[in-house]
C-alpha positions in Angstrom: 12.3 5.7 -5.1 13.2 7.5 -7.6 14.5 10.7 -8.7 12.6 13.5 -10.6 13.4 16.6 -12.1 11.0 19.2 -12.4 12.0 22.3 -14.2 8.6 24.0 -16.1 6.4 25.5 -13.9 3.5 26.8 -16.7 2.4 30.5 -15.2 -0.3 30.9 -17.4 -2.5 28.3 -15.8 -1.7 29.7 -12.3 -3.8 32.6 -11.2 -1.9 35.0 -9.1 -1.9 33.8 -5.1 -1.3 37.4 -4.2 -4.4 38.3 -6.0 -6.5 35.2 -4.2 -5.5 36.3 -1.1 -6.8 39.4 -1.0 -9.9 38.9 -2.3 -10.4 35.8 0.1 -10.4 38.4 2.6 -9.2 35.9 5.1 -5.9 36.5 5.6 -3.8 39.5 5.0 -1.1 37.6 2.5 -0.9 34.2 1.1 -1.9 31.3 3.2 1.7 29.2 4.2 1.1 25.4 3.7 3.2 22.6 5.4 3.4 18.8 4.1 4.4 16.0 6.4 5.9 13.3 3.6 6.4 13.2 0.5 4.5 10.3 -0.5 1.8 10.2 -2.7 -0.6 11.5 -0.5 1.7 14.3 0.4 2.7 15.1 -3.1 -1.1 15.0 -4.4 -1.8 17.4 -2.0 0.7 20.1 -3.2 0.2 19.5 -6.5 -3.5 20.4 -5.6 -2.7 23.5 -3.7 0.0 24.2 -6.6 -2.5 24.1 -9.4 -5.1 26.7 -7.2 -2.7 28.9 -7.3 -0.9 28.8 -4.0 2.9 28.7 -3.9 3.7 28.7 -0.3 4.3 25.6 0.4 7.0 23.7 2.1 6.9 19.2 2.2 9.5 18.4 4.7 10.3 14.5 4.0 11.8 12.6 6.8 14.1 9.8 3.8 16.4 10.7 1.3 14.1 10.1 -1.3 10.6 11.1 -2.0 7.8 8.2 -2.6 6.6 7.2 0.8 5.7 3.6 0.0 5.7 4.0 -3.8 9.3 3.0 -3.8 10.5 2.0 -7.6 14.6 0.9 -7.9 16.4 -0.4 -10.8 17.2 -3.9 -10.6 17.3 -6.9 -13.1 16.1 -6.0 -16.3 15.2 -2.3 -15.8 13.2 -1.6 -12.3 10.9 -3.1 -9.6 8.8 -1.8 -6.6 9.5 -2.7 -3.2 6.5 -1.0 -2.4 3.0 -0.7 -4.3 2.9 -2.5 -7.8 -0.2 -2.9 -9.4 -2.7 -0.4 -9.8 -5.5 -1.9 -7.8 -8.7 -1.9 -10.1 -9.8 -0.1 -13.1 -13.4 0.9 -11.2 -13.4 4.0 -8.6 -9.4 4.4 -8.8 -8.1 7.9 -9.1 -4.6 6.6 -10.3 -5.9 4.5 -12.9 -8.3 7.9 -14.2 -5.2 9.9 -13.8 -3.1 7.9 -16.3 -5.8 6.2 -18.5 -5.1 7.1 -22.2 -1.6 8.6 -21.9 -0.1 5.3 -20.7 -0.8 1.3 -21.7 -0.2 -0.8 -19.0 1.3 -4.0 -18.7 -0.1 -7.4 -17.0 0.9 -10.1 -14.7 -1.4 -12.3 -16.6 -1.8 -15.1 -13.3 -4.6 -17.4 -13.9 -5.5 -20.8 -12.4 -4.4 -22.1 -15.3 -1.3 -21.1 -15.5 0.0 -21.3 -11.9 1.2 -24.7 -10.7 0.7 -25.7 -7.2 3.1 -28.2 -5.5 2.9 -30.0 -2.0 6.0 -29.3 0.1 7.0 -33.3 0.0 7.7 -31.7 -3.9 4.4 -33.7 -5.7 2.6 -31.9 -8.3 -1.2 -30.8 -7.3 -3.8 -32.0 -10.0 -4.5 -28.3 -12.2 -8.4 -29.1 -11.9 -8.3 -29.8 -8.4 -6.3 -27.0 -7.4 -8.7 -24.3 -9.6 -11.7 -25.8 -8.4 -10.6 -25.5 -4.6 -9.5 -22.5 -5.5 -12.6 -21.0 -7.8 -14.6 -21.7 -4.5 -12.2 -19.8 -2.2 -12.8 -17.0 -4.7 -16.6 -17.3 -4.4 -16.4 -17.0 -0.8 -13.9 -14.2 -0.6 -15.6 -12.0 -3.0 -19.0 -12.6 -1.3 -18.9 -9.3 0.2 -22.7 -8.9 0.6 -22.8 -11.7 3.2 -19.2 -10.7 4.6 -21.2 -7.4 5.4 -23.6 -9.0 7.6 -21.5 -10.8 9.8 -19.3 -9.9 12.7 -16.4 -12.4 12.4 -13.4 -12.8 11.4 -12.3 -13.4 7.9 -10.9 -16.4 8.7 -13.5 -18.0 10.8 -15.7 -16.3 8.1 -14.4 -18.4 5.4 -13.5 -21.7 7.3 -17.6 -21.5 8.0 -18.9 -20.8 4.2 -15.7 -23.5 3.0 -16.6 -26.4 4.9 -19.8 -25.8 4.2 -19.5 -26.1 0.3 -17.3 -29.1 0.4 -19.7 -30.9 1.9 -21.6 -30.5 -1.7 -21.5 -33.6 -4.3 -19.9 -31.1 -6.7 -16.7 -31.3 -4.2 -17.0 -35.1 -3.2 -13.1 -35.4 -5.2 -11.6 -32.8 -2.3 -10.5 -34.9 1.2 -10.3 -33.7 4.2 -6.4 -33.3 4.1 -6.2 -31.0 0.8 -8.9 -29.2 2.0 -7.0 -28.6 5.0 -4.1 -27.3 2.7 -5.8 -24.8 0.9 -7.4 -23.3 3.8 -4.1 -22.6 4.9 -3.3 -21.3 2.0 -5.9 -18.7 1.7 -5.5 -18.0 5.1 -1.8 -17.0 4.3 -2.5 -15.2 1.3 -5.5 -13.2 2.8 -3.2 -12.5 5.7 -0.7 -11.2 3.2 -3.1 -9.2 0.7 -3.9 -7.4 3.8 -0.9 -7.1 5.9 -2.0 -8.6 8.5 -0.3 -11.1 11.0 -3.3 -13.3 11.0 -6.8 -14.0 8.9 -8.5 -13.9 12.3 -7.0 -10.4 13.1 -9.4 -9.1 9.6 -12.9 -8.0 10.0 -14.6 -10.1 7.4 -17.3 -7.2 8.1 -15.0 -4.2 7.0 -13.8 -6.0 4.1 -17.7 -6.5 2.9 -19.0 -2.6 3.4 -15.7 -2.0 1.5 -15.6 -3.2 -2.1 -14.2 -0.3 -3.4 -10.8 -1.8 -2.8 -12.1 -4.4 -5.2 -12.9 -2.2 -8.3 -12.3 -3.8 -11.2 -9.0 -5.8 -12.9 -6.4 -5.8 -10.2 -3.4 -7.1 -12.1 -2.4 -4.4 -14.4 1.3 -2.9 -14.0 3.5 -0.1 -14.9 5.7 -2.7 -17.3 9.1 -1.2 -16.9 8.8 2.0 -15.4 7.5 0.9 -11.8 4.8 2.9 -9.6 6.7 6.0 -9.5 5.3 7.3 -13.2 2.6 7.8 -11.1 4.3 10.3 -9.1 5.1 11.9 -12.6 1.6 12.1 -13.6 0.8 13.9 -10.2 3.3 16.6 -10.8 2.1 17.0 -14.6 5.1 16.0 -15.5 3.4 13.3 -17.9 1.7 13.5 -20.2 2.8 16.5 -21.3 6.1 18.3 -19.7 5.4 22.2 -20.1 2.9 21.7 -17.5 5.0 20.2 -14.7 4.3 21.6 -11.5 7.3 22.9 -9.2 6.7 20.4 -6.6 10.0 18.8 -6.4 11.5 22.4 -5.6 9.2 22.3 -2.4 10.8 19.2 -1.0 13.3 19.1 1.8 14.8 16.0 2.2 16.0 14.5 5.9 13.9 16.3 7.4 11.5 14.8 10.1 9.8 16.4 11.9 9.3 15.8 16.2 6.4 18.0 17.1 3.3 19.8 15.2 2.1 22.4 17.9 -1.9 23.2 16.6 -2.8 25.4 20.0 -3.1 28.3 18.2 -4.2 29.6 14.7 -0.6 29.6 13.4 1.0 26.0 13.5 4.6 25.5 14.7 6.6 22.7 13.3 9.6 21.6 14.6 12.2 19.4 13.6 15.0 17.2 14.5 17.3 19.4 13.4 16.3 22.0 15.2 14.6 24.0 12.8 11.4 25.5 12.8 8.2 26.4 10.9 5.1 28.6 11.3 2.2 28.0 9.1 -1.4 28.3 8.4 -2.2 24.8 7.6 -0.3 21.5 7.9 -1.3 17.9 6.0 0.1 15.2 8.1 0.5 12.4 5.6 3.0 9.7 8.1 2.0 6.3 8.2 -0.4 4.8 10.8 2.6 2.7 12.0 4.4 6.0 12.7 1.3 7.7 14.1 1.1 4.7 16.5 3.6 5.1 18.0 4.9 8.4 17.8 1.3 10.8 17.9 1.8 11.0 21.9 4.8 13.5 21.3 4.5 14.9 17.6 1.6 16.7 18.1 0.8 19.2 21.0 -1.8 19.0 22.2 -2.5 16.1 22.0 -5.1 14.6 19.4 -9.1 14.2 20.8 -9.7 10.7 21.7 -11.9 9.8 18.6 -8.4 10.1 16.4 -7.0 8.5 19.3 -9.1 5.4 18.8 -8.8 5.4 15.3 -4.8 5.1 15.4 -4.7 2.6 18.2 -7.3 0.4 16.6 -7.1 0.3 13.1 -5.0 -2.3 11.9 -1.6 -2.2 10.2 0.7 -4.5 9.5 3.8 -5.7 7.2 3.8 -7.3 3.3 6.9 -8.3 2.6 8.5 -8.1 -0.7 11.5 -10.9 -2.0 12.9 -10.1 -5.7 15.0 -13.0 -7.0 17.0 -12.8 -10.2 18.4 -15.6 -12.0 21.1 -15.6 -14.7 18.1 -17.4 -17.1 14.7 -18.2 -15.9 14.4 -22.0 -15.2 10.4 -21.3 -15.0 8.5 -21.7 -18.4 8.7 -18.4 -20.2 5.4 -18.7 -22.4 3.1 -16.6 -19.6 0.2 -18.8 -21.0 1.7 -21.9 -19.5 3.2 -20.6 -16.1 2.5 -17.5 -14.3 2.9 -18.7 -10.3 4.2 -21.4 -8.4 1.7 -22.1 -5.1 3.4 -23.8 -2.2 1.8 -26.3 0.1 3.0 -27.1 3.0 2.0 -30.7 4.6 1.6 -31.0 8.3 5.0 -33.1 8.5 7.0 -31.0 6.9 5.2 -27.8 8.9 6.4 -29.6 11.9 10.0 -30.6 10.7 10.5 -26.7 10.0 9.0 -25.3 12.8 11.0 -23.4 15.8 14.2 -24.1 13.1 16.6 -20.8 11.1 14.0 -21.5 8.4 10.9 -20.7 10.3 10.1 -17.7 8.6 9.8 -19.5 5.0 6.2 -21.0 5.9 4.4 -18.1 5.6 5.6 -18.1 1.8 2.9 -19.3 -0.4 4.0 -18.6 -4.2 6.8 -17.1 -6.3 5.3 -15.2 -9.1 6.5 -13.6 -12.7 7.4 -10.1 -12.5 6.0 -8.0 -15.7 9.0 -6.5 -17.9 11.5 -8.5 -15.8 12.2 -12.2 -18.0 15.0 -13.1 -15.4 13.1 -12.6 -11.4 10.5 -14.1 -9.7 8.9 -12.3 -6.8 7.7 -13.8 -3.5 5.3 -12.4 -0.3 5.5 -13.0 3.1 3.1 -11.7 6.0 2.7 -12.8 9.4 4.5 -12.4 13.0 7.7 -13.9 11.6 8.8 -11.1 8.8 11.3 -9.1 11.0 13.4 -12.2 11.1 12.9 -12.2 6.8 13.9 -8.4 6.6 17.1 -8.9 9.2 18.6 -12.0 7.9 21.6 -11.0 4.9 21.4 -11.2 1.4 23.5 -14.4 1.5 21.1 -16.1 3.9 18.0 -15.0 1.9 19.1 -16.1 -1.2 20.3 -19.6 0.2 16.7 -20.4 2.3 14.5 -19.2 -0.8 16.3 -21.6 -2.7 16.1 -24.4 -0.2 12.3 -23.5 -0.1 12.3 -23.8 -4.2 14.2 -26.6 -4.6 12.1 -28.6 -1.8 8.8 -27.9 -3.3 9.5 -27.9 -7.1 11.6 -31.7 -5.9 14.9 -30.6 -8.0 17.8 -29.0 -8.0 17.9 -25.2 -9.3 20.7 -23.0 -10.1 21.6 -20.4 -7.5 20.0 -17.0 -7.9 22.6 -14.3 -8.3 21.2 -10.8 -7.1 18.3 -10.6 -4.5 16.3 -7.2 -3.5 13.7 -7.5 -0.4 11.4 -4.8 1.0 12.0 -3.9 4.5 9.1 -1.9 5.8 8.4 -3.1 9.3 12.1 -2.2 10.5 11.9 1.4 8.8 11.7 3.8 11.5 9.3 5.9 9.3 6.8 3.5 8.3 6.9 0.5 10.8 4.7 -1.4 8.4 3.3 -1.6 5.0 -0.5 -0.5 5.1 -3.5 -0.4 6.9 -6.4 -2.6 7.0 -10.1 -3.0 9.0 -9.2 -5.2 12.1 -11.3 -7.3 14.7 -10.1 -4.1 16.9 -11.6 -1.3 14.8 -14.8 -3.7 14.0 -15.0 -3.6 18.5 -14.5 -0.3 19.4 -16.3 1.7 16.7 -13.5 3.2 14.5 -15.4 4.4 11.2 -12.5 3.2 8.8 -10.9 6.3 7.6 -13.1 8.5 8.5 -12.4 9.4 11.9 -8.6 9.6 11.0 -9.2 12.0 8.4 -10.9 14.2 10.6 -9.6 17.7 10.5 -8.0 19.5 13.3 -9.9 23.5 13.3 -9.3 26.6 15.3 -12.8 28.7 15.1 -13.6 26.7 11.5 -10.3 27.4 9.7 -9.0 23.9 9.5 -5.3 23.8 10.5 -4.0 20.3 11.0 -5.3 17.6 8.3 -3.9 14.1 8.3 -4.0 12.2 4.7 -2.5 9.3 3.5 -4.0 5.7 2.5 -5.2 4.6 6.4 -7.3 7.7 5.9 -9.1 6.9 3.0 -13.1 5.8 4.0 -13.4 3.9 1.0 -9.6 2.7 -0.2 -6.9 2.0 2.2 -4.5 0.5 1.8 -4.3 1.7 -1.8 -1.6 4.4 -3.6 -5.3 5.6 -5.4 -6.6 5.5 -1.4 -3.3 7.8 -0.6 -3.8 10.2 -3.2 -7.8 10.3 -3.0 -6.9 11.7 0.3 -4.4 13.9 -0.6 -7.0 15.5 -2.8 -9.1 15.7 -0.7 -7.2 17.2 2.0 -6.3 19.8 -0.3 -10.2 20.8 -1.3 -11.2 21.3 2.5 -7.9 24.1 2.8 -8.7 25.4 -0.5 -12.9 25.5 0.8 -11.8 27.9 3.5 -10.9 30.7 0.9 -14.0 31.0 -0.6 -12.9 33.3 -3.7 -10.9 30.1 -4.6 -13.5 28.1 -5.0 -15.6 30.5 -6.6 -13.1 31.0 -9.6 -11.6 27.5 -9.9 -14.3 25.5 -8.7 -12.3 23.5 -6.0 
């Protein structure tokens, strides 16, 4: 996502590892440390270990670049993020602490007002019908105190509490048939806030106990620079350079790794290359979409069944991410007057499109201004149909977003000229964007996170800890989730050498 130099590494706020060693008393020499990724999680964790003192550390990233899903690359203007993009709440967010004071962020600015909703036979929605409809949906959504008491799902949650409202005199203007539309609008865009396939596939019940996901403003940005200046300000790069920590020079690239054997005290890694590594401690930070499907072979032996459960039924699924750039914006430019288009799509039209090339473009719900980018509008898509959005070409993307444009907005645009698309359910890595609390995990008793996290030991010295945003008890799905957990991951190894804690307080 991004490339980054590190080159001070400040000694004087290192105490000697040699020295911490010893005096821990368990182990003879330094502690070796292994990191799985080199995502946030992963790279929070060794900058943790880094700043204790310990310098034995190898992160063995499976890509050619380091991120994970923070994945910033130039395009347009300067840069966007195919990956995280906003920070995600100004209350109970690590990132936003990390950075707040040494960096003023920018802001999507999208409001009601300013976002102009369309039917897909290309008519203009009325403004105060569209925020009223859409102030209640808000209501509902954010209820999480009654979301906590119930055991549906999201979206029979909110098609129950809806209905209900509209039957109120305050909502006599709102038929049947735009009511209709905008439940299927918030059932797409809950389905893509979450990265799931379906609204009915969320536990409405997760998402209540949970409100720390929720903390605060959630449309700040990084402006120009994308989400990787986070990654800077993990590695004390930012704000101030003499400080940087040598992570960078722990990285090796291409590497993925095929099994993690934990039957004895010392860990041996092995990867597809061949090549092997024996270690005191390993932090797993993969994605659950890899652990899925891969934790039968990558670790021997194999994980207890309360991890097991976790990774089968927590749910994680796919956001997709489509960057179009136009030669000039055709879109008003003031940010007061337009900040989002919101698509409709009526029931004719849904059926016209259905089971045709263009399938795929119905779970697309708005096009939205990018921060620090005057010329590209960003879209979303969720749902069952996105491999088809992240196989089709360029050529083919470019020429059904427009069709989809031109058929809502009822005129003809110019073409855009460059497009850039995430493609996170078809990387072999990731097989998905982030995690979220299902119907599944809801039914069979997965704490959220928690039972994920829980670390691997061998006669109480912890050797295999898994980190990384799925889990994270009270932010998944979240970069500040991702490193919370890297953190944190990083304070139970360093809790096991007590004379560490004693003079760093970790």
């Amino acid at each position: 996502m991004f490339a980054l130099i590190w080159i001070v590494l400040s000694v004087n706020i290192l105490p000697c590892p040699f020295a911490i060693a010893a005096s821990a008393g368990t182990d003879e020499k330094p502690p070796k440390f292994l990191i799985v990724g080199a995502g946030a999680a992963g790279i929070a964790a060794a900058s943790k270990l880094l700043e204790k003192g310990y310098t034995d550390i190898v992160i063995l990233e499976a890509q050619n670049r380091i991120g994970g899903r923070v994945h910033t690359i130039p395009f347009g203007a300067n840069n966007i993020d195919l990956g995280a993009q906003w920070c995600g709440g100004d209350i109970g967010n690590v990132v936003y602490e990390l950075v707040k004071g040494h960096f003023q962020f920018g802001d999507t600015g999208i409001r009601y007002s300013n976002s102009h909703c369309y039917t897909s036979d290309g008519h203009v929605v009325d403004p105060k019908l569209y925020s009223k409809a859409m102030n209640l949906a808000d209501e509902i959504l954010n209820d999480y105190e009654n979301m906590a008491k119930t055991n549906k799902s999201l979206g029979e949650y909110f098609q129950i509490n809806y209905h209900k409202a509209l039957e109120d005199e305050e909502f006599k203007d709102v038929d049947k048939e735009f009511a209709e539309l905008m439940t299927d609008l918030n059932a797409k865009g809950m389905a893509a806030l979450y990265a799931s396939d379906s609204w009915y596939d969320l536990s409405a019940n997760l998402i209540g106990e949970g409100p720390g996901t929720q903390g605060g403003y959630q449309q700040y940005t990084w402006k120009e620079h994308g989400f990787k200046i986070v990654l800077d300000f993990l590695m004390k790069k930012l704000p101030d350079p003499s400080k940087t920590l040598p992570v960078e020079e722990k990285i090796h690239l291409n590497k993925e790794v095929t099994n993690i054997d934990w039957t004895s005290n010392e860990v041996v890694v092995t990867c597809a290359d061949g090549s092997e590594y024996r270690v005191d401690h390993v932090i797993v930070t993969v994605s659950l979409g890899y652990l899925k499907k891969h934790h039968q072979t990558l670790f021997t032996p194999p994980l207890p069944a309360k991890k097991v459960n976790a990774i089968e039924n927590t749910g994680f699924g796919t956001l997709g991410k489509i960057f179009l750039e136009f030669k000039e914006p055709f879109w008003p430019t003031d940010v007061n007057d337009w900040a989002a288009y919101s698509f409709l799509w009526k029931k004719e039209d849904l059926d016209n499109v259905t089971g045709t090339e263009k399938e795929w473009l119905i779970d697309i719900t708005n096009f939205l201004r990018v921060d620090a980018q005057p010329n590209v509008i960003l879209a979303f898509t969720a749902g069952k149909k996105i491999r088809k959005f992240e196989e089709i070409s360029d050529s083919q993307l470019i020429d059904d977003c427009m069709w989809l444009l031109e058929k809502f907005l009822g005129r003809t645009l110019p073409r855009a000229i460059n497009v850039q698309r995430s493609h996170w359910l078809t990387n072999k890595y990731f097989l998905g964007s982030y995690s979220f609390g299902s119907m599944a995990t809801q039914e069979n008793d997965v704490a959220l996170g928690k039972d994920l996290a829980e670390t691997l030991s061998h006669d109480g010295k912890p050797v295999v800890l898994l980190a990384g945003e799925a889990t994270d008890e009270s932010n998944s799905g979240y970069v500040h989730g991702a490193v919370d957990s890297g953190w944190r991951a990083a304070r139970e190894i360093l809790h096991y050498y007590p004379v560490v804690s004693e003079i760093t307080g970790a």
